[in-house]
C-alpha positions in Angstrom: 18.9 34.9 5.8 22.5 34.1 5.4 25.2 36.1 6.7 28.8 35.9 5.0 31.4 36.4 7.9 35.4 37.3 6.4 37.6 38.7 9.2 39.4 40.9 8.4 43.7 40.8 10.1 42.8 43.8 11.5 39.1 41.9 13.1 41.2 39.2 14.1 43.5 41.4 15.8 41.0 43.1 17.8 38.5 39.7 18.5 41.7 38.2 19.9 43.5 40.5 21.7 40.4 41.4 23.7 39.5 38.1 24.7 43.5 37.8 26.3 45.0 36.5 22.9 48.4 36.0 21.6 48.8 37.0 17.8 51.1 35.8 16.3 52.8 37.3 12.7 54.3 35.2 9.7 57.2 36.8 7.7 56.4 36.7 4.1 58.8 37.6 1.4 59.9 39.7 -0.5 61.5 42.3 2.3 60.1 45.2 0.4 56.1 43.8 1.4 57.4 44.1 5.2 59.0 47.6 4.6 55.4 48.9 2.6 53.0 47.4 5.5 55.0 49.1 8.3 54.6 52.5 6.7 51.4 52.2 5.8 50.6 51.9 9.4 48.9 48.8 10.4 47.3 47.6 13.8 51.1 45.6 13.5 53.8 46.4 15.6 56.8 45.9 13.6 59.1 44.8 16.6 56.1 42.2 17.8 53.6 41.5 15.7 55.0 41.1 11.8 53.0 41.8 8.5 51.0 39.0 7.1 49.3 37.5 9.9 47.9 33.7 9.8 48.3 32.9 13.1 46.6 33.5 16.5 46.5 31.8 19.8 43.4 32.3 22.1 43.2 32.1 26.0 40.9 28.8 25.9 43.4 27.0 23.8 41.8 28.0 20.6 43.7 27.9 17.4 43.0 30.8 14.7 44.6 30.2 11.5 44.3 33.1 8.7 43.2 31.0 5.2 44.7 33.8 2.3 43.7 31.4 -0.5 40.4 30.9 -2.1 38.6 27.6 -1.2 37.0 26.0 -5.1 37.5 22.4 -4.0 41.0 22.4 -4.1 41.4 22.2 -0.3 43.8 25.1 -0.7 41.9 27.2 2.6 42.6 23.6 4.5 46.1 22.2 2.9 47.7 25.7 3.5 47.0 26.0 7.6 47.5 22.6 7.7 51.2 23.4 7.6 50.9 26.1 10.3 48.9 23.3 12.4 51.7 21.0 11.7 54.6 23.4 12.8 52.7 24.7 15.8 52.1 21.0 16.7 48.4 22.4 17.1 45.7 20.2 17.8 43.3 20.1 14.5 40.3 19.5 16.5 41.2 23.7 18.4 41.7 25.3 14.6 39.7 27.7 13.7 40.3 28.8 10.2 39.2 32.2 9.1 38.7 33.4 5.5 41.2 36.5 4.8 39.8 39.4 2.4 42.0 40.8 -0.3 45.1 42.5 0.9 48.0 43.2 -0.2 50.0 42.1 3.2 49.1 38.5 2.7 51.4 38.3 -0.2 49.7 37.0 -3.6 46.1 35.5 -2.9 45.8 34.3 -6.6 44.6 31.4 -6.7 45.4 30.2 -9.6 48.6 28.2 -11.8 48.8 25.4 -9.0 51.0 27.2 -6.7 49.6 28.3 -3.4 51.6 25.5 -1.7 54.3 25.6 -3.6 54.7 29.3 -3.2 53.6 29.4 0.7 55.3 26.3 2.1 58.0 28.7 3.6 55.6 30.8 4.7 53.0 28.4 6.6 56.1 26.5 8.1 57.9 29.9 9.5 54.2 31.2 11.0 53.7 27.6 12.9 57.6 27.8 14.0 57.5 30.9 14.9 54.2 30.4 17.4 55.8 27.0 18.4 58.9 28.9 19.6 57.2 31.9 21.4 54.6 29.4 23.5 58.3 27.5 24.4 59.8 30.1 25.6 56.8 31.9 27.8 56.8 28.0 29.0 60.4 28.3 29.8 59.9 32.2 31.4 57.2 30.5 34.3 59.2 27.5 34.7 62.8 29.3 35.5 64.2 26.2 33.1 66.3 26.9 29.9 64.0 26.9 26.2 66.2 24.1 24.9 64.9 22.2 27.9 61.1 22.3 26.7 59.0 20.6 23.6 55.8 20.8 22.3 53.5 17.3 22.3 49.8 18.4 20.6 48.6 22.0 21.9 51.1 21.5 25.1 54.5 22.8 26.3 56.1 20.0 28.4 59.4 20.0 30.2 60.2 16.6 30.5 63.3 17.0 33.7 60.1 17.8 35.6 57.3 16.6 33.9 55.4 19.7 33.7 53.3 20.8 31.4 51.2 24.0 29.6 48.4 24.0 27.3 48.6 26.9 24.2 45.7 28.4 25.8 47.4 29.1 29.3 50.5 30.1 28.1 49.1 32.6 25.1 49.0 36.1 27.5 52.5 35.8 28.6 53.9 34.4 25.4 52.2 37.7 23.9 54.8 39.9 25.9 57.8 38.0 24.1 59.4 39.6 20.8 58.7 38.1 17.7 62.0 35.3 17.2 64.2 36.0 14.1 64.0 33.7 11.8 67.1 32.3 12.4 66.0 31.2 15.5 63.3 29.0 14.8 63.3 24.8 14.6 61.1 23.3 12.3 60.0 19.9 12.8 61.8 16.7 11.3 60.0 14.6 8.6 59.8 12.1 11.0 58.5 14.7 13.2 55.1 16.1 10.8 51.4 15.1 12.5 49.9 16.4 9.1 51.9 17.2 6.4 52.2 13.8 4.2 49.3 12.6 5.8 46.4 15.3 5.1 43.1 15.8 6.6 39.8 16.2 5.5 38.9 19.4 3.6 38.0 21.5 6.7 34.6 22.7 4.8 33.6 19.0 4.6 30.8 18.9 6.8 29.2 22.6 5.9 29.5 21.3 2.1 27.8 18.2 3.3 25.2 19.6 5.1 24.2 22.6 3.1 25.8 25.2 5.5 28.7 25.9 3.5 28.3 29.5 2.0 28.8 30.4 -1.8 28.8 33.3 -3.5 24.9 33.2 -4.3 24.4 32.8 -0.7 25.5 36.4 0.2 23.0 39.0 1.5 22.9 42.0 2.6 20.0 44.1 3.6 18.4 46.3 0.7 19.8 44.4 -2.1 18.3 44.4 -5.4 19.4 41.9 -8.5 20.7 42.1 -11.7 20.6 40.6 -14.8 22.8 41.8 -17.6 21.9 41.8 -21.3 25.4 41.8 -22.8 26.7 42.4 -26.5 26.4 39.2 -28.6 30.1 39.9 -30.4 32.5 40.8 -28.5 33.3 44.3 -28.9 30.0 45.4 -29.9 27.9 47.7 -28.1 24.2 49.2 -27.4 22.9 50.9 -30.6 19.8 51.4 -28.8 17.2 50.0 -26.4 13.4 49.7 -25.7 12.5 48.9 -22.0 9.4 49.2 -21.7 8.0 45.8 -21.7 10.8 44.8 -19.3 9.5 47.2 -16.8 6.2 45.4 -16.7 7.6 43.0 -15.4 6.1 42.0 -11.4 9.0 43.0 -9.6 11.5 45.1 -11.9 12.5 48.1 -10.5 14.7 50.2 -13.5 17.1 49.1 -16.3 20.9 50.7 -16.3 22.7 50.8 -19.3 26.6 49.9 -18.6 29.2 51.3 -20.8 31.1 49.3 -23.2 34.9 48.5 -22.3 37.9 50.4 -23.7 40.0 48.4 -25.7 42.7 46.0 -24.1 39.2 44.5 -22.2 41.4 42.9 -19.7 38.5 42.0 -16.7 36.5 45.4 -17.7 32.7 44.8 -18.1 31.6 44.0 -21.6 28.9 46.9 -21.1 24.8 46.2 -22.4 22.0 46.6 -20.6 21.2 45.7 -16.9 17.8 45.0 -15.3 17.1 45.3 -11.7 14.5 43.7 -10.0 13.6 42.7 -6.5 14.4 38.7 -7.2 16.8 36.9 -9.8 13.6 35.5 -11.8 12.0 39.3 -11.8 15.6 40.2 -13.0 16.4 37.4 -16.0 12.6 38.0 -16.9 12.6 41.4 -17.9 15.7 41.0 -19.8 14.4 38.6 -22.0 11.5 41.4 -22.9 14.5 43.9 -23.3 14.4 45.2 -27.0 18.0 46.2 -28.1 19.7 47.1 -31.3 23.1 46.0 -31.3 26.2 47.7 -33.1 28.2 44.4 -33.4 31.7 46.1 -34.5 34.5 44.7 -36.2 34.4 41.0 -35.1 31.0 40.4 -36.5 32.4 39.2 -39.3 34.3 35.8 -37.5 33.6 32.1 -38.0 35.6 29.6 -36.2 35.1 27.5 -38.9 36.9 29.8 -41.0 39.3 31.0 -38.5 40.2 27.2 -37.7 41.2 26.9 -41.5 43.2 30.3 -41.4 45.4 29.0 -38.2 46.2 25.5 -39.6 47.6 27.2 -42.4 49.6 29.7 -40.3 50.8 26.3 -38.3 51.9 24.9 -41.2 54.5 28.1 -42.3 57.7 29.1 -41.0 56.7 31.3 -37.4 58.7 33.2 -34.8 61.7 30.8 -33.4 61.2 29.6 -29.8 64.0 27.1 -29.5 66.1 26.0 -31.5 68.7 23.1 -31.2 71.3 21.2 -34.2 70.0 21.8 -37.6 66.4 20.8 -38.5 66.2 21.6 -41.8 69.9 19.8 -42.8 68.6 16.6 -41.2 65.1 16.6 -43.1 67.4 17.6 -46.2 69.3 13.9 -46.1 66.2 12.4 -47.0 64.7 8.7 -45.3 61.0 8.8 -43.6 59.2 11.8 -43.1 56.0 11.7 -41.0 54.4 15.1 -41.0 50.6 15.2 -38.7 48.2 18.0 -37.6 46.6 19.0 -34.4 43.7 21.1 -34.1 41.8 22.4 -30.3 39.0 24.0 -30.0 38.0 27.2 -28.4 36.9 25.7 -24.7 34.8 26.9 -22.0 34.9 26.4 -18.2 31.6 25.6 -17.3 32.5 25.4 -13.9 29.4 24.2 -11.5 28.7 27.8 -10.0 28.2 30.4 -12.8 29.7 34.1 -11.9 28.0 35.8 -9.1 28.8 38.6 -7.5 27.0 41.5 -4.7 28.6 44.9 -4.1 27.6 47.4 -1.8 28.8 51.3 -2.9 28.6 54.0 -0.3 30.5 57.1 0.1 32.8 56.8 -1.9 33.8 53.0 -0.7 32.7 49.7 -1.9 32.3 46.2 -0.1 32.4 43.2 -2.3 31.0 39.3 -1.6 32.0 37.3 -4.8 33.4 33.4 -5.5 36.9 34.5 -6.5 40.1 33.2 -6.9 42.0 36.9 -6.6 40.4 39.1 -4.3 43.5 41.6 -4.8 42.8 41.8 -8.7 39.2 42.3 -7.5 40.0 45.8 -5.6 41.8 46.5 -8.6 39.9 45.8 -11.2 36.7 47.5 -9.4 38.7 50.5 -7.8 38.8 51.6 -11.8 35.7 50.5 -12.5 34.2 52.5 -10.6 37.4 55.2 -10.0 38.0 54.7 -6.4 41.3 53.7 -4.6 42.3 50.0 -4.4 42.1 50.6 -0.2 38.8 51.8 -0.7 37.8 48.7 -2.0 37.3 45.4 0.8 36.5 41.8 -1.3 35.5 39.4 1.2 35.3 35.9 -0.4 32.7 33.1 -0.6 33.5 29.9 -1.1 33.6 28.9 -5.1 31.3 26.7 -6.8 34.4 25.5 -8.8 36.8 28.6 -10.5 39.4 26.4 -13.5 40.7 30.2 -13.7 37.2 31.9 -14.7 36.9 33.4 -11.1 40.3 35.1 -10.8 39.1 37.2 -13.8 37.0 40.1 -12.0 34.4 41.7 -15.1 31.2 39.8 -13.2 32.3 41.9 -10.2 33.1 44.7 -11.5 29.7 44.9 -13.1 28.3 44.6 -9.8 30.2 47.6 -8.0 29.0 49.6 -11.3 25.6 48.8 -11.1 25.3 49.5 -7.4 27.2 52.8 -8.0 24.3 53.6 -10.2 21.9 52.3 -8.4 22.6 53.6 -5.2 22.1 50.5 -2.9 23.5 46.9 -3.0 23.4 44.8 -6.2 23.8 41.1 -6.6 25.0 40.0 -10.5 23.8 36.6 -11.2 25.4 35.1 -14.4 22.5 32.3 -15.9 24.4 29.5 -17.2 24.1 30.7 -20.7 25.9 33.4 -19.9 28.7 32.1 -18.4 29.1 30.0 -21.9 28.4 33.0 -24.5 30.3 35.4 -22.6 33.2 33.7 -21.1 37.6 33.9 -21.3 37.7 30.8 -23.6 41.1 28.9 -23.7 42.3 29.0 -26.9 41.9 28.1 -30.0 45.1 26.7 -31.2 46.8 24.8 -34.1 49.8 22.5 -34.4 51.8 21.0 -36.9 54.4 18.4 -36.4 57.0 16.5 -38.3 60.1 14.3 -37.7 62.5 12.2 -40.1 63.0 8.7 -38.4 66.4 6.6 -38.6 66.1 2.8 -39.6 65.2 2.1 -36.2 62.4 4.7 -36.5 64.0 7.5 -34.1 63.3 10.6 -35.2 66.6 12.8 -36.3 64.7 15.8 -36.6 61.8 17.2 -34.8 60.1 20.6 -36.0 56.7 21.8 -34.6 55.1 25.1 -34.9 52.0 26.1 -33.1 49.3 29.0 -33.8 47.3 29.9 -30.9 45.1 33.2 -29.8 47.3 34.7 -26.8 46.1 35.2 -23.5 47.7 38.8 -23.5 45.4 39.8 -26.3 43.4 40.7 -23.2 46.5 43.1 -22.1 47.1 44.4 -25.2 45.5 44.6 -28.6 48.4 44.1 -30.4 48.7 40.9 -28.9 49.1 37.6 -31.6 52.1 35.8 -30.8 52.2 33.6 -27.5 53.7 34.4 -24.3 56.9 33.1 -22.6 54.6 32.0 -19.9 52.3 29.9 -22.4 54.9 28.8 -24.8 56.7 26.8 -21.8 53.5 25.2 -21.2 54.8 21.6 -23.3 55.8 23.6 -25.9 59.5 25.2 -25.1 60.1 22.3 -23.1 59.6 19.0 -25.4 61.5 16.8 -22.9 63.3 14.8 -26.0 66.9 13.1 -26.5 66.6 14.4 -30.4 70.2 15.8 -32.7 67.8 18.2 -34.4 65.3 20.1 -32.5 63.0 23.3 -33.9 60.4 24.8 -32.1 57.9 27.7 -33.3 55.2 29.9 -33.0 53.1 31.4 -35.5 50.4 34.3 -35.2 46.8 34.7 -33.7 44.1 37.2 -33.8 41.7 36.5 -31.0 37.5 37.8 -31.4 36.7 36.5 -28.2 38.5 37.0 -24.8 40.7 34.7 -24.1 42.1 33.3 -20.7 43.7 30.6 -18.7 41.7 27.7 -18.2 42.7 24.7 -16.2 46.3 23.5 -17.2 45.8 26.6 -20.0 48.5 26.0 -23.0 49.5 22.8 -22.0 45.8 21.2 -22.8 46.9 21.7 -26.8 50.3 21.4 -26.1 50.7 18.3 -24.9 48.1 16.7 -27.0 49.8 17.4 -30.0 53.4 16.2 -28.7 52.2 13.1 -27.0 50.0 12.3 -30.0 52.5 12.5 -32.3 54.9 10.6 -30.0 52.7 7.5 -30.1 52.2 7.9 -34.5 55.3 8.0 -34.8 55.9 4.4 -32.6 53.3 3.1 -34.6 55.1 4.4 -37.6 58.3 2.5 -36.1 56.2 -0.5 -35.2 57.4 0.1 -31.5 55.6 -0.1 -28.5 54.3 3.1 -27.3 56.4 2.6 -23.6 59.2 1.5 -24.9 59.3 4.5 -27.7 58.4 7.0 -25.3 61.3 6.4 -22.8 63.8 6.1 -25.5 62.4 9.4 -26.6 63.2 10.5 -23.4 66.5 9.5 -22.9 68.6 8.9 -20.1 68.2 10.6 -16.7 69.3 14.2 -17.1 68.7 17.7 -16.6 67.1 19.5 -19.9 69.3 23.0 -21.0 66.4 25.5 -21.3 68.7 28.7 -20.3 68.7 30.2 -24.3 64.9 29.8 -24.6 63.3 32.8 -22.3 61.9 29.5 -20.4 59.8 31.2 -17.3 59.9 27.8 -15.6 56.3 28.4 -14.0 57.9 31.6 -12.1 59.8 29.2 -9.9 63.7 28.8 -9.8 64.9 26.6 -12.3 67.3 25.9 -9.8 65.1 24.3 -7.3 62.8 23.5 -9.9 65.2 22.0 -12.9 63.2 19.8 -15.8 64.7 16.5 -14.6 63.8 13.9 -17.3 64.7 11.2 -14.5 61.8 12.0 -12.9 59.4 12.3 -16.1 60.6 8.5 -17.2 59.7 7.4 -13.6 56.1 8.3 -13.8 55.7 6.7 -16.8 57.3 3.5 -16.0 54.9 3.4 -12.7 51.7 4.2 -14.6 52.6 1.5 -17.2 54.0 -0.8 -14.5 50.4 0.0 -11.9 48.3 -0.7 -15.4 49.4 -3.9 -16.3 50.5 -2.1 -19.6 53.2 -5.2 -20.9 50.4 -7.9 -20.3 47.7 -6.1 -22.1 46.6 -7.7 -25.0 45.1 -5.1 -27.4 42.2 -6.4 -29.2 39.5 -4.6 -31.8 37.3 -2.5 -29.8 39.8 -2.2 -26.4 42.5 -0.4 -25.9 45.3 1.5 -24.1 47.4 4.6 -24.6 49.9 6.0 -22.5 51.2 9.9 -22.5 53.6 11.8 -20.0 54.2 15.7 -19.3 55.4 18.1 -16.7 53.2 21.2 -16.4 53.2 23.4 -13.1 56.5 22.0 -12.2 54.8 18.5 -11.7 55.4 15.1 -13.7 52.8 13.3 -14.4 51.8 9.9 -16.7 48.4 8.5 -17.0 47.6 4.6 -19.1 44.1 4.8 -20.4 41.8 2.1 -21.2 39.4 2.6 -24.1 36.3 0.3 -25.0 34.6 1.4 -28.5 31.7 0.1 -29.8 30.9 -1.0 -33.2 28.8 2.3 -33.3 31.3 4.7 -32.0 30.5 4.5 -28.7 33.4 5.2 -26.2 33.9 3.7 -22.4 36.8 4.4 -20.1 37.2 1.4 -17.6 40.3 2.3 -16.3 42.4 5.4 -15.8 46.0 4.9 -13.9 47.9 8.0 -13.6 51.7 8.4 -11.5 52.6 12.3 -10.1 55.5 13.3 -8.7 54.7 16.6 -7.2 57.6 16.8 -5.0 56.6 17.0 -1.2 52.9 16.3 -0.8 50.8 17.9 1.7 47.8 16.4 1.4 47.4 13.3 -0.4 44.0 12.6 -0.5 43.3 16.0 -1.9 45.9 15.4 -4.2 44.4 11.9 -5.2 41.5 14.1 -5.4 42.4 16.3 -8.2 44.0 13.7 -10.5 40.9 11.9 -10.3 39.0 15.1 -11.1 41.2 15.5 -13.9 40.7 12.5 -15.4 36.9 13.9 -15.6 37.6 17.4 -16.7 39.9 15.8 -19.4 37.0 13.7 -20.5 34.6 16.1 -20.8 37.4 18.9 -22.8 38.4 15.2 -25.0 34.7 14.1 -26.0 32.8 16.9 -26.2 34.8 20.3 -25.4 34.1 22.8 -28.3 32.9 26.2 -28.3 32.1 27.5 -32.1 31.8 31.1 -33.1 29.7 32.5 -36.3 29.0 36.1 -37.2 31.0 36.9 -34.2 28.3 35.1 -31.3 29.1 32.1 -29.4 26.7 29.7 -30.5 26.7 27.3 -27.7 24.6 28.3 -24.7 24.3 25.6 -22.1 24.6 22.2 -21.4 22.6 20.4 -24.3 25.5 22.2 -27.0 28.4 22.2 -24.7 28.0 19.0 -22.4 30.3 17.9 -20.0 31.2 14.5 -19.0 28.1 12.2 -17.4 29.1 9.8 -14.9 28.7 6.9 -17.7 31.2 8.2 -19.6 33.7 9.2 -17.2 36.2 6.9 -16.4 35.0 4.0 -14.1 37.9 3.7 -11.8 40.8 6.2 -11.8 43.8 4.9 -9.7 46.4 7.5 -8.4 49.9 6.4 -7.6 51.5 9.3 -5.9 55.4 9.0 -5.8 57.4 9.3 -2.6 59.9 12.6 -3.4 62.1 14.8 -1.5 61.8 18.2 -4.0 60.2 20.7 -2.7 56.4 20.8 -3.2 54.8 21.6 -7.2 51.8 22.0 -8.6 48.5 19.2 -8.1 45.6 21.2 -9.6 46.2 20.9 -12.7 48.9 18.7 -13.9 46.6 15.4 -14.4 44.9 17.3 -17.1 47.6 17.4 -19.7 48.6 13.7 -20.0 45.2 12.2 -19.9 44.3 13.9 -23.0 46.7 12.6 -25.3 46.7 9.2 -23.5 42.6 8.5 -24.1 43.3 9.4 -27.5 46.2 7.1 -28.4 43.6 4.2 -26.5 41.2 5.1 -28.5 43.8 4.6 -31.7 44.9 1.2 -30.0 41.2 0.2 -30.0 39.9 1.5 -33.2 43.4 1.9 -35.9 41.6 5.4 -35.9 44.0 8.4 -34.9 42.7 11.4 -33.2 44.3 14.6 -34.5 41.3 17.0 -33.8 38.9 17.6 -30.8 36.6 17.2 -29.7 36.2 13.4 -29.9 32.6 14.1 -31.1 33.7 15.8 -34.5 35.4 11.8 -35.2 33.5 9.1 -36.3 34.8 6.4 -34.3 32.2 3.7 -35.6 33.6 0.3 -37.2 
């Protein structure tokens, strides 16, 4: 039996303070979040002990810090107190880090778009200070000596006039008697001064994960729980016609079937409704609905084909679509005539496939319902289930497992919701387990998307006019039915922002009608985006007989900061400010991965080759140089990856190493073999064999990571690495075969001599 521990602020509260503790309280902003948690009432005292707790000092030295992030391999529940550690000058080997449920007083736990450190550096560094200063000052308070006097050195207060000296742990009750220091009080530590930040540590799960202790979301029990399987509606949109359970209920172990109801139109994170079997035991469960008989109503989307669909949006990419940025006069400069070099892009609809499939266990009861589920937004859990079941939000506590892996399929709730549903039905605890070929036939696909590109070259093959439309399914189809055109948030993704020196610049956007649901998937928009741009960058050096570099840079410019304020450019909800597009730093990145790769003392031969490709996505620049070796029969290996990232201030560097290298894998297996297909409205893939990912022989075989030394503030690392690698193992493959790649996956190419 395994038990699933969260604590709760309010657990941690009382565990510490009953065992002598100081809490401590981290200011998160906005103001108004401080305002809402004081009148609501909490176990926070607003003149001590401040909304948003992540820090607590115990009596026997003990360190708890409060992880509001979900852990899926990201070290976000280890990066994130980390900073806290660093700024209370707390000894790692006395943290303690507990797993926060959803709440609202935590500020945003979505973990997702690459920005938990970039949105919470403030945050961690003001809850360490803050505990730093209030352990000084009780110091100071026994002592009789002035605060400025003392210092912290690793879990201790020392005063160096005297040499005395204080561990956290015996200076935690009286420092609990001291008001909460303004803000404006508080000292952070030098650069020179950090024990962890820059440096990293280990992922603090390491040794569970290693040793099978580590606890997922399949690993949650609770007493009287029963399992679920869910037969679900084929098309999307359809519903139950009709059903025959009686052979299911043969089944050893079944209990009952439950029919759930089908969503109301926008689906957002709503259950897709069908037929749900409970049984004592996930094979009692997945047996009985295979013996399920059901007629289906498929509805209106019965009668999509990607094939047909893919056809429909290449032609929508190649007509005049709604203007996104616009920049000299395109159409005058293709009007004067010269070289014209027109290409199109196509991407398919792509799965996640991440290594844990959706599970979730809900427990309903009077009125309330308790959640265990592997997901990255436990706060769009309690809202997505407190309608779901028509409760309050409050009445609703997620704690959360660790994830098997998320890529932005776990922060979308419907596989919990269908869980607090059934056991609202049920009446007693129900655990949803998602087989794999669910998780593939019913997922939020990233979309399908189309992209036409074309530019008239000078004499020295530099474009003087650069037009490129795109024609993807919109996330916010899921939001609203009406949907087709793309969001702010999704155009920006390398498509508002094409980082080029060019006299004529258009940018559009065409129309979309999703069938499917759609959703963000690892680096989302900027997967097609970037492809297209960076694979059109390198035809058109070809074109110019240039080398791809040295085409690239000039493309780029000089050093400068790119004028995106007419263009409704979100700027990955960051201050563009802080956060400007700075094509100084995009050039540097490409010049190290080129420089790291040996890129001008290649030598390009038949069957090898390297490409090079560059983007900023999540406010991060990155480059990656691939090497390609292809076979006279097609056959494709990846010696050698280097990739450059300026993220601003890194954390955690071997994490971050970490997640470009991981990239290069993800962007393998999306590159070779990435392709959901659709007909009569059903997914047609299913599992592994039809929707592979990457094997270890055909990911790359070494994947360097050059991170670069920077003073901005910290950006994005999840998913950044994904975008440039893409486009770069393309143009290799080009280099290596004279074959250009315009449409994935690379399996739909034949790439033999």
């Amino acid at each position: 039996m395994i038990e699933i521990v969260n604590v709760s602020r309010r657990g941690v509260l009382q565990g510490l303070m009953s065992a002598g503790a100081l809490v401590i309280a981290a200011r998160f902003y906005p103001e108004s979040l401080r305002a809402e948690t004081a009148s609501r009432g909490t176990h926070a005292d607003a003149a001590t002990l401040h909304a948003n707790l992540f820090v607590g000092v115990n009596t026997d030295g003990i360190v708890y810090l409060v992880a509001h992030r979900s852990e899926m391999g990201t070290t976000s529940r280890t990066s994130l107190p980390l900073i806290v550690a660093d700024e209370l000058d707390a000894d790692w080997k006395k943290v303690r880090i507990e797993q926060a449920i959803g709440d609202a007083r935590y500020g945003s736990q979505n973990t997702d778009g690459s920005h938990s450190i970039r949105e919470f550096y403030p945050a961690m560094r003001e809850a360490g200070a803050t505990a730093r200063l209030m352990l000084v000052q009780a110091a100071a308070q026994q002592w009789s000596v002035p605060a400025s006097e003392c210092h912290t050195d690793l879990h201790t207060v020392v005063h160096p006039k005297t040499g005395r000296k204080a561990g956290y742990g015996e200076l935690a009750a009286a420092a609990s008697k001291l008001p909460v220091p303004k803000k404006e009080e508080l000292q952070f530590k030098t650069r020179g001064e950090w024990r962890y930040v820059g440096k990293g540590m280990p992922s603090y799960d390491l040794e569970d994960l290693c040793t099978g202790k580590a606890g997922f979301g399949m690993d949650a029990r609770v007493d009287g729980m029963v399992y679920a399987s869910i037969a679900r509606p084929p098309v999307f949109g359809g519903k139950v016609k009709s059903y025959d359970d009686k052979a299911a209920l043969k089944v050893t172990g079944v209990r009952q079937t439950v029919a759930i109801d089908p969503f109301q139109p926008p689906p957002a994170f709503q259950p897709l409704g069908g037929v749900a079997v409970i049984a004592d035991n996930t094979w009692a469960a997945m047996q009985g609905r295979r013996k399920l008989q059901i007629t289906w109503d498929h509805g209106a989307n019965e009668s999509y084909n990607s094939d047909q669909f893919k056809k429909e949006l290449q032609e929508t990419a190649r007509k005049p679509g709604k203007l996104i940025r616009n920049e000299g006069d395109v159409e005058a400069a293709f009007a004067k005539g010269g070289k014209v070099v027109e290409a199109d892009y196509y991407v398919p609809l792509l799965a996640h496939a991440s290594m844990e499939p959706p599970v979730a266990l809900a427990d309903f009861r009077d009125g309330k319902v308790t959640i265990w589920a592997p997901t990255q937004d436990p706060q769009g859990v309690q809202e997505t289930v407190a309608k779901a079941v028509g409760i309050a939000k409050e009445n609703v506590t997620c704690h959360v497992t660790l994830l098997g892996g998320g890529f932005g399929r776990k922060s979308k709730a419907d596989f919990v919701a269908e869980a607090a549903v059934l056991s609202k039905k049920v009446g007693r605890p129900v655990k949803v387990v998602w087989s794999r070929e669910d998780d593939i036939q019913f997922d939020y696909y990233n979309a399908v998307a189309a992209m036409y590109m074309k530019a008239a070259l000078d004499a020295n093959g530099k474009p003087t006019a650069w037009l490129q439309r795109s024609a993807f399914t919109p996330i916010t189809s899921i939001f609203d039915v009406t949907a087709v055109y793309g969001a702010p948030r999704h155009l920006q993704q390398g498509w508002t922002d094409v980082p080029f020196d060019i006299p004529n610049l258009r940018v559009e956007n065409g129309p979309a009608k999703p069938a499917v649901r759609i959703g963000w998937l690892r680096a989302v928009a900027n997967i097609y985006h970037a492809f297209a741009v960076q694979s059109f960058t390198d035809e058109l050096a070809h074109a110019a007989g240039r080398d791809p570099l040295e085409y690239l840079l000039d493309l780029i410019g000089s050093p400068r900061i790119l004028n995106l304020k007419d263009t409704n450019y979100p700027n990955y909800d960051a201050s563009y400010e802080a956060y400007p597009f700075d094509t100084g730093r995009l050039r540097r990145v490409a010049e190290i991965a080129a420089e790291k790769s040996g890129w001008r003392n290649r030598k390009p031969r038949k069957g090898i080759g390297w490409g090079i490709a560059v983007h900023r996505s999540f406010l991060t620049y990155a480059a990656s140089v691939v090497q390609v070796e292809v076979s006279d029969k097609g056959e494709i290996r990846i010696p050698r990856v280097d990739t450059a990232v300026d993220a601003g201030l890194v954390v955690n560097p071997e994490s971050t190493r970490a997640q470009f290298e991981g990239a290069a894998v993800f962007g393998t297996s999306i590159a070779r073999t990435g392709e959901i297909t659709v007909k009569d409205g059903a997914v047609e893939q299913s599992n592994f064999d039809d929707y592979p990912v990457a094997r270890i022989d055909e990911a790359p075989l070494h994947t360097n990571v050059y991170i670069v030394d920077s003073s901005a503030p910290p950006a994005g690392v999840g998913e950044p690495g994904v975008p440039p690698f893409i486009p770069a193992f393309c143009n290799a493959i080009f280099a290596a075969t004279g074959k250009r790649v315009r449409e994935l996956p690379l399996s739909r190419n034949n790439l033999s001599a």
